[in-house]
Backbone as CSV, one residue per row, in Angstrom:
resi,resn,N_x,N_y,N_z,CA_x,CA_y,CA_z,C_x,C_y,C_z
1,UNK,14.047,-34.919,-24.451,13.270,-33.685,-24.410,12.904,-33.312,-25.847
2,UNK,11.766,-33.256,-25.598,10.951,-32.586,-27.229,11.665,-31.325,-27.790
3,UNK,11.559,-31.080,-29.106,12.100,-29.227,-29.351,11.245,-28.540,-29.024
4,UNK,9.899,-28.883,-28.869,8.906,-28.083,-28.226,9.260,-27.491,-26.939
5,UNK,9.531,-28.368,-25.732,10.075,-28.384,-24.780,11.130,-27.552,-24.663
6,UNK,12.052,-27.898,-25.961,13.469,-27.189,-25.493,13.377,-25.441,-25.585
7,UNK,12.516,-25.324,-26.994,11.785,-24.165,-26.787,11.855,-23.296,-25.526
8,UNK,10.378,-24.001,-25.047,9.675,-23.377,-24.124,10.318,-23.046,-23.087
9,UNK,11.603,-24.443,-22.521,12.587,-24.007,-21.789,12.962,-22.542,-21.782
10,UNK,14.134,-22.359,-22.851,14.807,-21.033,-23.365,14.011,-20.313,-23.628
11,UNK,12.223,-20.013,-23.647,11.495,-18.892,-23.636,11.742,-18.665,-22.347
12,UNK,11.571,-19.329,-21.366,11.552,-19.397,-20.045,12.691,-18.565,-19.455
13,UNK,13.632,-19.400,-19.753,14.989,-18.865,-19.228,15.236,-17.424,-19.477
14,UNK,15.062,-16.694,-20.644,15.146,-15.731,-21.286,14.306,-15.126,-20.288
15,UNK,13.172,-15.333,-20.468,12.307,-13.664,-20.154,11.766,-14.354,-18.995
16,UNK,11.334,-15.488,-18.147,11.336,-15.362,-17.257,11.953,-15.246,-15.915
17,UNK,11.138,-14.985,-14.820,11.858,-14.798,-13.515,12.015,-15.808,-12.978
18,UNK,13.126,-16.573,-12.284,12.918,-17.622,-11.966,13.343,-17.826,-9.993
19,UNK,13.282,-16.621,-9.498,13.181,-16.595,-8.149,11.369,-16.115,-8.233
20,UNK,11.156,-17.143,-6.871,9.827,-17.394,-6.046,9.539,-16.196,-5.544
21,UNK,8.053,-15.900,-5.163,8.078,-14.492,-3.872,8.234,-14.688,-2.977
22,UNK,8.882,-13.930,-2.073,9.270,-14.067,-0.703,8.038,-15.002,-0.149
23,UNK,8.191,-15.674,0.999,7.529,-15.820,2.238,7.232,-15.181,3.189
24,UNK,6.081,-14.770,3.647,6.065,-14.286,5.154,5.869,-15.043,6.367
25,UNK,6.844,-15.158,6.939,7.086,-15.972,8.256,6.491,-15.470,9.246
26,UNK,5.721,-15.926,9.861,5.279,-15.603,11.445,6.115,-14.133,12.259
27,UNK,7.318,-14.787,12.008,8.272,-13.406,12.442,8.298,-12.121,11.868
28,UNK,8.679,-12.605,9.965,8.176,-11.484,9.712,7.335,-10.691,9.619
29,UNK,5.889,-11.828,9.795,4.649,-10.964,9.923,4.499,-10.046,11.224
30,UNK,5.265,-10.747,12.758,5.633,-9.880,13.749,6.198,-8.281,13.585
31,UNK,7.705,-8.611,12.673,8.288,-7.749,12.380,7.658,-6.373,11.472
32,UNK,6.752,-7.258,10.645,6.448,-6.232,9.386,4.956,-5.346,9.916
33,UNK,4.114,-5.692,11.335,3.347,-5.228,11.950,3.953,-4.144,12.814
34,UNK,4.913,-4.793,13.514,5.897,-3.784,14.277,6.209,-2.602,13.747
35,UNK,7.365,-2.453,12.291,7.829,-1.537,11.659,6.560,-1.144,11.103
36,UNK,5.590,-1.141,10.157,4.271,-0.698,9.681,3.949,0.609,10.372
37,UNK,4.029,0.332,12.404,3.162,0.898,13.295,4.402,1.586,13.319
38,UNK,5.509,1.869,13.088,6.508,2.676,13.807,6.726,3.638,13.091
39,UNK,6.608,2.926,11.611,6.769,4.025,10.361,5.830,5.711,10.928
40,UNK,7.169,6.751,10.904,6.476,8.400,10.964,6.226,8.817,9.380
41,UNK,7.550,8.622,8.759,6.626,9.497,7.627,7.450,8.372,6.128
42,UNK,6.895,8.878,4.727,7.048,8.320,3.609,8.193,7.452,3.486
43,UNK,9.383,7.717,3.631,10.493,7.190,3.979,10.610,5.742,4.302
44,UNK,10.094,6.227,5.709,10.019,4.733,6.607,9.271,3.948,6.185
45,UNK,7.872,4.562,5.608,7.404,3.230,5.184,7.995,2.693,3.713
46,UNK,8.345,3.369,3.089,8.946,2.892,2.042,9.822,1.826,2.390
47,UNK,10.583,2.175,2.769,12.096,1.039,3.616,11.303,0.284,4.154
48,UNK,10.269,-0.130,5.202,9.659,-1.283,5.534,8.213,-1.985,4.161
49,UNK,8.380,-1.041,3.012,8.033,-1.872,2.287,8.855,-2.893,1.170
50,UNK,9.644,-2.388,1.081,11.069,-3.009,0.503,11.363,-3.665,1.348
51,UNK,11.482,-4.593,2.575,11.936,-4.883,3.357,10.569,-6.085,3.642
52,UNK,9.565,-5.732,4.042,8.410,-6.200,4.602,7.402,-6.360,3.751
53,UNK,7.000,-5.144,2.957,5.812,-5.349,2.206,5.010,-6.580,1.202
54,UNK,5.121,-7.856,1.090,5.294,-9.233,0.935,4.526,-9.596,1.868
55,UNK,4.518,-9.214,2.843,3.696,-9.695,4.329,2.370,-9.511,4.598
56,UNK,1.297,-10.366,3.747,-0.115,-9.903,3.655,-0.708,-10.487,5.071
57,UNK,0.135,-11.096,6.380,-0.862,-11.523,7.214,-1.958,-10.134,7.853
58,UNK,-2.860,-10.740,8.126,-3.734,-9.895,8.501,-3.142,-8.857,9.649
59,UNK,-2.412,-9.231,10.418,-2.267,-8.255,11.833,-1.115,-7.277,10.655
60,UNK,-0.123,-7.878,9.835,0.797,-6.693,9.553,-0.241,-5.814,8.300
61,UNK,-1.287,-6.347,7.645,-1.953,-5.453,6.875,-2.472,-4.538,7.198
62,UNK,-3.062,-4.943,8.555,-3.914,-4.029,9.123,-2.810,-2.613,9.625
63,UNK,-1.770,-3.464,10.146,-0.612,-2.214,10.883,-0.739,-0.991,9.510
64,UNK,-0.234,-1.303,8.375,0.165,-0.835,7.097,-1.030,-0.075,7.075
65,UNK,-2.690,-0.742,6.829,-3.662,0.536,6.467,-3.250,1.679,7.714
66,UNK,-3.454,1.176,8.755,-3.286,2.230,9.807,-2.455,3.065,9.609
67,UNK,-1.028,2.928,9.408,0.177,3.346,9.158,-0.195,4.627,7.774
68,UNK,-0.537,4.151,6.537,-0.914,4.866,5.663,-2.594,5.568,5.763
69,UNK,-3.208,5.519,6.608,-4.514,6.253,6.720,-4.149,7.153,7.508
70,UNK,-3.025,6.892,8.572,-2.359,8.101,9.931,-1.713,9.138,8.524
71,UNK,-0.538,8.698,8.130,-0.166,9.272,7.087,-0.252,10.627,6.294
72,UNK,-1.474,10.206,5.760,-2.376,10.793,4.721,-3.032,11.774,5.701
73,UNK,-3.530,11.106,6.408,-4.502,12.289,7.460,-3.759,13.318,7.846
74,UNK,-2.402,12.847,8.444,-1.826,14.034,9.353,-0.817,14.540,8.742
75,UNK,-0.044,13.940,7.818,0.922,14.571,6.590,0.747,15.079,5.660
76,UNK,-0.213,15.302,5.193,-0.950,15.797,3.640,0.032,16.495,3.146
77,UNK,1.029,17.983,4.349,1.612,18.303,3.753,2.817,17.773,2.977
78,UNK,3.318,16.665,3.410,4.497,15.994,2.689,4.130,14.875,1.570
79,UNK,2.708,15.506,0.812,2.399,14.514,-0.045,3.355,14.132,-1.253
80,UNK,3.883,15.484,-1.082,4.936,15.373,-2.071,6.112,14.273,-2.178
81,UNK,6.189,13.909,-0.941,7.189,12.808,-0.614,6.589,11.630,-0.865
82,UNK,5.187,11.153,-0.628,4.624,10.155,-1.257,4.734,9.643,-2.620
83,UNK,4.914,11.188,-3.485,4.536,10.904,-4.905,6.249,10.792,-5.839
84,UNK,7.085,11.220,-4.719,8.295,10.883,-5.434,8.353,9.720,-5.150
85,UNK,8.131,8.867,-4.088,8.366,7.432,-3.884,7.378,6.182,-4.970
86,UNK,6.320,7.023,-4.782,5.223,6.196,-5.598,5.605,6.627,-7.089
87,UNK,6.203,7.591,-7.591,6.191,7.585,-9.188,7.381,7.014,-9.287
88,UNK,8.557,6.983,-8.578,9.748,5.744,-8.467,9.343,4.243,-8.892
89,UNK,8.629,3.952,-7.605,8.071,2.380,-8.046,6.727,1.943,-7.526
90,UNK,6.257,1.985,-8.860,4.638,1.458,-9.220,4.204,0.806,-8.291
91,UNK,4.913,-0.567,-7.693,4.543,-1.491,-6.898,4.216,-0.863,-4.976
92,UNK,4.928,0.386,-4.574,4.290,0.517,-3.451,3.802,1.844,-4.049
93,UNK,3.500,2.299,-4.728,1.889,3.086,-5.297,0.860,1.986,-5.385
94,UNK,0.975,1.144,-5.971,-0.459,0.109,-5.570,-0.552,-0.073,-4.622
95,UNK,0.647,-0.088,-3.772,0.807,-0.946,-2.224,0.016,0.106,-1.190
96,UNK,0.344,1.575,-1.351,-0.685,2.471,-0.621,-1.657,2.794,-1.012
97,UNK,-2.388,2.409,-2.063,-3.483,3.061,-2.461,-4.711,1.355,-1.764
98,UNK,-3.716,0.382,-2.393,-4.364,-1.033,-1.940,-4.725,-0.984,-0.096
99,UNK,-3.808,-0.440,0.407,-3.877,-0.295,2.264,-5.107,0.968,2.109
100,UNK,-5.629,1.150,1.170,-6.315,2.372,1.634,-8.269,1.891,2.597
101,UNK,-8.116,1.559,3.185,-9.423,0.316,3.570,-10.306,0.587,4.770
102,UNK,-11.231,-0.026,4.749,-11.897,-0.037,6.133,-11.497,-0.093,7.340
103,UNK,-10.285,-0.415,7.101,-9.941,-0.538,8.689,-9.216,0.970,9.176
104,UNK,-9.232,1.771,8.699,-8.537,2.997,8.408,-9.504,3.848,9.432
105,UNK,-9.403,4.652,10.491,-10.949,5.239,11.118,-11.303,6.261,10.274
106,UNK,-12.829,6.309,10.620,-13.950,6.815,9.711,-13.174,8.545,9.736
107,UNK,-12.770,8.909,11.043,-12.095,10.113,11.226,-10.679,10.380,10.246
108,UNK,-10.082,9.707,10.018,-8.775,9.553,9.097,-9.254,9.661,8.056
109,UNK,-10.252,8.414,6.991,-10.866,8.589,6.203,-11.852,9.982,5.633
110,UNK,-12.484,10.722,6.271,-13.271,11.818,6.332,-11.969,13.131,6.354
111,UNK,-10.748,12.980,6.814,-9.824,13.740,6.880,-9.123,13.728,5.495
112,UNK,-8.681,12.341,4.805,-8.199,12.484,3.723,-8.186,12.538,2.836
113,UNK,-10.349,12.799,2.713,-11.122,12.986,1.262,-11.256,14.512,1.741
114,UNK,-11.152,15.048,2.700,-11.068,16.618,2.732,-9.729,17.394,2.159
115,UNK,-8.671,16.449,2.111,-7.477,16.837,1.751,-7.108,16.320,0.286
116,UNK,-7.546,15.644,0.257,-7.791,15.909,-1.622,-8.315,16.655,-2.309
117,UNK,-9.335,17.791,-1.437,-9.781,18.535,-2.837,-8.574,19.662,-2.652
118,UNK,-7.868,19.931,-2.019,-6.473,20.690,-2.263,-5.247,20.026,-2.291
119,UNK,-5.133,18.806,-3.125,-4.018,18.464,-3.844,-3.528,19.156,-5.132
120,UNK,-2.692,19.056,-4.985,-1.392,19.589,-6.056,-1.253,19.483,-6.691
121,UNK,-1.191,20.109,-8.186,-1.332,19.778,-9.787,-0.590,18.431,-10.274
122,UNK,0.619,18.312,-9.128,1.767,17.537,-9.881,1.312,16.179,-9.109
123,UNK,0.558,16.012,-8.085,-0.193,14.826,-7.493,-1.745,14.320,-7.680
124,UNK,-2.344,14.873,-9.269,-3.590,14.444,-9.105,-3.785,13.240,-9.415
125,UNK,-2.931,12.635,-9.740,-3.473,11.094,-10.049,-3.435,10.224,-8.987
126,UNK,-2.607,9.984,-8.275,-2.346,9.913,-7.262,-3.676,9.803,-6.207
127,UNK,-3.804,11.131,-5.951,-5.193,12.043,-5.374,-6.704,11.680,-5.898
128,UNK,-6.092,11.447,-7.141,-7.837,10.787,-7.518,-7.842,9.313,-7.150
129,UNK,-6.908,8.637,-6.858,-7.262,6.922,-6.692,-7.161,6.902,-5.041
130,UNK,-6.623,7.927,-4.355,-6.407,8.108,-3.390,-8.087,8.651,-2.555
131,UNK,-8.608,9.794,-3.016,-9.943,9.899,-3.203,-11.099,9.025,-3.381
132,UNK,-10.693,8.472,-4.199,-11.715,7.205,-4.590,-11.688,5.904,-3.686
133,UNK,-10.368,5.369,-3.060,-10.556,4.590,-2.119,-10.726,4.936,-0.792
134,UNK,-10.608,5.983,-0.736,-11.224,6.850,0.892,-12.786,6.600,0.545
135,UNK,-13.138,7.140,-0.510,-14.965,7.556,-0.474,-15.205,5.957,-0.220
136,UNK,-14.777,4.877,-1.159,-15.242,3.791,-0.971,-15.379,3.342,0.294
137,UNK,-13.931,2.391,1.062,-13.776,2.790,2.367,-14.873,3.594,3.519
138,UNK,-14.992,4.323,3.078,-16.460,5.207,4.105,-17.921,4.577,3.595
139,UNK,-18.058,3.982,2.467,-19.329,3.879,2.036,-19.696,2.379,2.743
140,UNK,-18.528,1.808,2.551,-18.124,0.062,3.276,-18.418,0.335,4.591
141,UNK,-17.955,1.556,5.800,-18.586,1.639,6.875,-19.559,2.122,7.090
142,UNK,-20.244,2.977,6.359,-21.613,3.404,6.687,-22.694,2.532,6.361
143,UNK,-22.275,1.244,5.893,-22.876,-0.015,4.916,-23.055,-0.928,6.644
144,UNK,-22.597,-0.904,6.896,-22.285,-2.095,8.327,-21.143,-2.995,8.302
145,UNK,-20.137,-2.742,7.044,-19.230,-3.789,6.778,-18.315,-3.635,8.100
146,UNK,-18.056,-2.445,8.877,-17.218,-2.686,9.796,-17.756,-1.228,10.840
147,UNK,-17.686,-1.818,11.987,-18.452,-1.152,12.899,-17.430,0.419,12.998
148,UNK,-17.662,1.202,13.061,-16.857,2.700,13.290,-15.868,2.483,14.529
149,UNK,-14.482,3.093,14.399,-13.358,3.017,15.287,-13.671,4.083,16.344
């Protein structure tokens, strides 16, 4: 082995990660569609994203937008619980703002750009990316990208 090599090794070892990302198995994609749709409020989905969230097949993604467009629409008031979970860990703040999508109904969507303009001083950031992928989202269905729910 070269010292170059041996190097690069021990850069490696040091600062990198050397576990793989999960897999999503058929099952878990079962599973992680299942829990997605069961999730009631911030909590639950949190725990099935720690648990599940890894699981980009299409049927459990879709569960997840649904899951977080119901959410948002009909919880607004417990946004607050969103934003302690999401300023915890970055990765399911991307993870709900990323589910924020077309497949979400135009009615949910139209509900949770109405509920952003009375968000909460301590949630506007949040609220603005949250905002911004709702408006998008609606512009994608009024476009023809996906026929209205």
């Amino acid at each position: 082995m070269t010292a170059l090599r041996r190097v690069a090794l021990a850069l490696a070892l040091l600062f990198g990660k050397a576990e793989a990302a999960p897999v999503c198995s058929a099952e878990d994609a079962v599973n992680a569609r299942a829990a997605a749709m069961d999730a009631r409020d911030w909590e639950a989905l949190y725990e099935v994203f720690h648990r599940l969230g890894h699981c980009t097949a299409v049927s459990a993604s879709e569960a997840f937008s649904q899951s977080i467009g119901h959410l948002l629409a009909a919880l607004w008031s417990e946004l607050y619980e969103l934003e302690y979970f999401a300023e915890a860990n970055r990765g399911f703040r991307a993870f709900v703002v990323e589910h924020i999508d077309v497949t979400i109904s135009a009615t949910d969507l139209r509900r949770i750009v109405d509920h952003v303009e009375t968000c909460a001083g301590y949630a506007r950031p949040i609220c603005r990316e949250i905002a911004g992928r709702s408006r998008y989202a609606l512009r994608l269905r009024s476009s023809g990208v996906m026929e209205a729910k």
